[in-house]
N, C-alpha and C positions, 0 to 999 in steps of 0.2 A: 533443549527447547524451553522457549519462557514460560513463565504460568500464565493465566489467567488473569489474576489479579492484577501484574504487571502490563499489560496489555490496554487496563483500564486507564491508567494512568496518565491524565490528558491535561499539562499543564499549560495550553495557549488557549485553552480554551475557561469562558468565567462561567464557572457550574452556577452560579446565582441565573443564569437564563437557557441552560442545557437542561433540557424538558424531557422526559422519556413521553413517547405517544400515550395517551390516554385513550383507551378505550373506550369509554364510557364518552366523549366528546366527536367520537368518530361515528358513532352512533345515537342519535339527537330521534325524539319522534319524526315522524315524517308529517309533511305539513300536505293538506288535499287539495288546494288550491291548484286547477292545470299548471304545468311547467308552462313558461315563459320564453317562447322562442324567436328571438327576433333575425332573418335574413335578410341578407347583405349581397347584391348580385354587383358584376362588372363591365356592363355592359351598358350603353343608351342607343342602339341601334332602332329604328321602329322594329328589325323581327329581329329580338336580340333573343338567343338561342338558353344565354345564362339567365337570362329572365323567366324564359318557358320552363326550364328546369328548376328553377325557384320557386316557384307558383306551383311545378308539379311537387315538390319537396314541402309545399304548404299544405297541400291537401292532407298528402300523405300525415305530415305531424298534427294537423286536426282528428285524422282518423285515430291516431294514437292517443289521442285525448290531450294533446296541449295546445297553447292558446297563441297564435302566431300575429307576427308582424313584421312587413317589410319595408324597410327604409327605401325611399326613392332617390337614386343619386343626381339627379338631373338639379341642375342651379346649384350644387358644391362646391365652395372654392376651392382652388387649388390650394394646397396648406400653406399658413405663413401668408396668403394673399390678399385674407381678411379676418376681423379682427373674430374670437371664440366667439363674440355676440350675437355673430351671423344668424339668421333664422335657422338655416338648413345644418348650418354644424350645430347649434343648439338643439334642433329635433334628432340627430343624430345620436348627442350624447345624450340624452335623455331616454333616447328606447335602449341604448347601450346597457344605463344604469337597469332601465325596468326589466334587463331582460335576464334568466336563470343560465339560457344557453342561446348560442348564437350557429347559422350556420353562412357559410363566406361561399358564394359558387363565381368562377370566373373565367372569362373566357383564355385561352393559352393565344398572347399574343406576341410574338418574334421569342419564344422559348420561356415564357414567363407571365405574368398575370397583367393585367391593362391594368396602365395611370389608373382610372376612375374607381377601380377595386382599392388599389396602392392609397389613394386620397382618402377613402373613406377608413381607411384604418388607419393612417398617419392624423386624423383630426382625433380619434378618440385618445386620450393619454393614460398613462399607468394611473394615475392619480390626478383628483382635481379637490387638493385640499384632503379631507378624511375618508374622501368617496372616491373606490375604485372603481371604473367604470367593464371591467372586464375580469379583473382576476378572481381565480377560485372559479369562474362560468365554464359549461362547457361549450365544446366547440366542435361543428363537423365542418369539413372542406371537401367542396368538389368543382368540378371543372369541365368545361365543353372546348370537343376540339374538331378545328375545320377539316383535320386528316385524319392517318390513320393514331391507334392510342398513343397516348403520352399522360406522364406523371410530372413533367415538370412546374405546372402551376400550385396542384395540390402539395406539391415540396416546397412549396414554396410558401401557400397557406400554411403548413404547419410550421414552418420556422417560425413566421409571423405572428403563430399562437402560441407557441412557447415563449416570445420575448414578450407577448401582453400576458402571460402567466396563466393562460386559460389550458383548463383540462382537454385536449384535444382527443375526441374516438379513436380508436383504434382504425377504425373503417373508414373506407372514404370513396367516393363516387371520379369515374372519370369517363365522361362520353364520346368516344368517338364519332366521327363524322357526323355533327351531328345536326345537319341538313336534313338528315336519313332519319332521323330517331323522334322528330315530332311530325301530327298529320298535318291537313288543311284548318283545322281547329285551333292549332297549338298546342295537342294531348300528345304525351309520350305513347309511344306506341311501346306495345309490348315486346320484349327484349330482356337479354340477359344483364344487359345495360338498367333497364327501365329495375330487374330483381335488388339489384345492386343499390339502387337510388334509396327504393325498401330499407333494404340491409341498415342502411348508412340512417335512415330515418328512425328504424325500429329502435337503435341502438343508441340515440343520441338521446331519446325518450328515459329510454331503462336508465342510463350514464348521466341525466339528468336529476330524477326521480332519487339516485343511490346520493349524488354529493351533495347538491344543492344547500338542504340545512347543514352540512359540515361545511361550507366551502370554506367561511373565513376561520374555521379552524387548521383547512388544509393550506393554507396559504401563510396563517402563521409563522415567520421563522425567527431561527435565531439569530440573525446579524442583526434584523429589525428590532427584538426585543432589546436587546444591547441597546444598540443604536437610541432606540427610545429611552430607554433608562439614562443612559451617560446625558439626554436632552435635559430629560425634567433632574437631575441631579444637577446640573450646570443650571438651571433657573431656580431651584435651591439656593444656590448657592451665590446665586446674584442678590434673591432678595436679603438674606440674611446679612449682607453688607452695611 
C-alpha cells in the first residue's frame, strides 16, 4: 500500500494557484441588510398559474424577512433577436445583478419548461465583463402542472442552475394540477403542495442568509486563477518588450 505522502504528489497540477479552503473566508460577518430575491416566472397567460405561484412564493419570502422582486416577461426578445440594449433585457440583467438569490417557477410544457422561462435565462450570461450576473447566488425551482405530478421542468431548472453556477436548494416545489390549487382570488389554497412552496421558501432564505457574503469566495476556482495569472503574465510580458 502507498503512503500518504506519495498520494500528495500532484505533478499536472501548478501549486502557485492550488489553495487549500480557508476557513476564515467561508465565514465573512454576516451582512443585515434583507436577502435580495428576485423571481423569474414562465408564463404570460392572463391566468398564468406560474405567476400565482410566484406572487404566492413572494409573500411567503417577505414573510421571511427578504426583500423581493419579479421580473416581468412580457415585451422580451427572443435571444439573439435584439441587440443586449434592449430595455427589457437590460432591466433584466440588472435585477439579475441586484439580486443575492433568485427563484425560476415554470410552467411544464410538452415535458419541459416554456420558451418565455428558456428566454429569460438565455438573455442573462455567465459574465458581462468583471460582473457575474448569477454565480455564487442562490437558487430555488419550481414548477406548475396541468396533470397529474411531474418533475421534469424543475430538472430541468436545476441543470440550468448548475451551468449559470448558482448554488441551487436542495428543495423544490412542483404543483400538481394546478387549476385545483388556487381560489377565485388567485391564493394558494391550503395543501400539502401549498407546505412544500413554504419548505422551498424557508429554505432559500436560510441558503441565502449562510452564502451570500462568501459567494464570490465559493465561486473561486482554480482553472480561473491560473487562467488569470498566465493573462496578466502574458501582458507582462508584452509591455516589457
Amino acid at each position: 500500500m502507498k503512503k500518504a505522502a506519495a498520494l500528495s504528489d500532484l505533478p499536472a497540477a501548478d501549486l502557485r494557484h492550488l489553495l487549500k479552503p480557508d476557513v476564515d473566508a467561508l465565514r465573512p460577518p454576516f451582512s443585515t441588510h434583507p436577502p435580495r430575491i428576485l423571481i423569474l416566472y414562465g408564463s404570460l397567460r392572463q391566468v398564468s398559474y406560474s405567476r400565482l405561484l410566484a406572487q404566492e412564493a413572494g409573500r411567503l419570502l417577505e414573510h421571511f424577512g427578504a426583500e423581493v422582486r419579479f421580473f416581468d416577461p412580457s415585451g422580451l426578445p427572443l435571444p439573439d433577436d435584439a441587440p443586449a440594449s434592449h430595455p427589457k433585457v437590460q432591466e433584466l440583467r440588472d435585477l439579475s445583478e441586484w439580486s443575492e438569490g433568485q427563484v425560476w417557477v415554470s410552467p411544464e410544457r410538452h415535458g419541459a419548461i416554456t420558451g418565455i422561462m428558456k428566454a429569460q435565462i438565455d438573455w442573462i450570461p455567465l459574465s458581462i465583463g468583471s460582473i457575474r450576473p448569477t454565480q455564487g447566488k442562490t437558487l430555488a425551482v419550481m414548477q406548475v402542472s396541468g396533470g397529474s405530478q411531474s418533475f421534469n421542468a424543475v430538472n430541468t431548472l436545476r441543470l440550468l442552475g448548475r451551468w449559470m453556477r448558482m448554488i441551487t436548494i436542495p428543495n423544490q416545489s412542483s404543483v400538481a394540477k394546478a387549476y385545483e390549487e388556487f381560489d377565485s382570488d388567485g391564493r394558494m389554497k391550503p395543501s400539502s403542495h401549498y407546505d412544500r412552496v413554504v419548505d422551498v421558501c424557508e429554505e432559500l432564505v436560510k441558503f441565502t442568509l449562510l452564502t451570500r457574503d462568501a459567494s464570490d469566495y465559493l465561486v473561486d476556482r482554480y482553472s480561473e486563477r491560473k487562467e488569470d495569472a498566465a493573462k496578466l503574465e502574458k501582458r507582462v510580458s508584452l509591455k516589457s518588450i
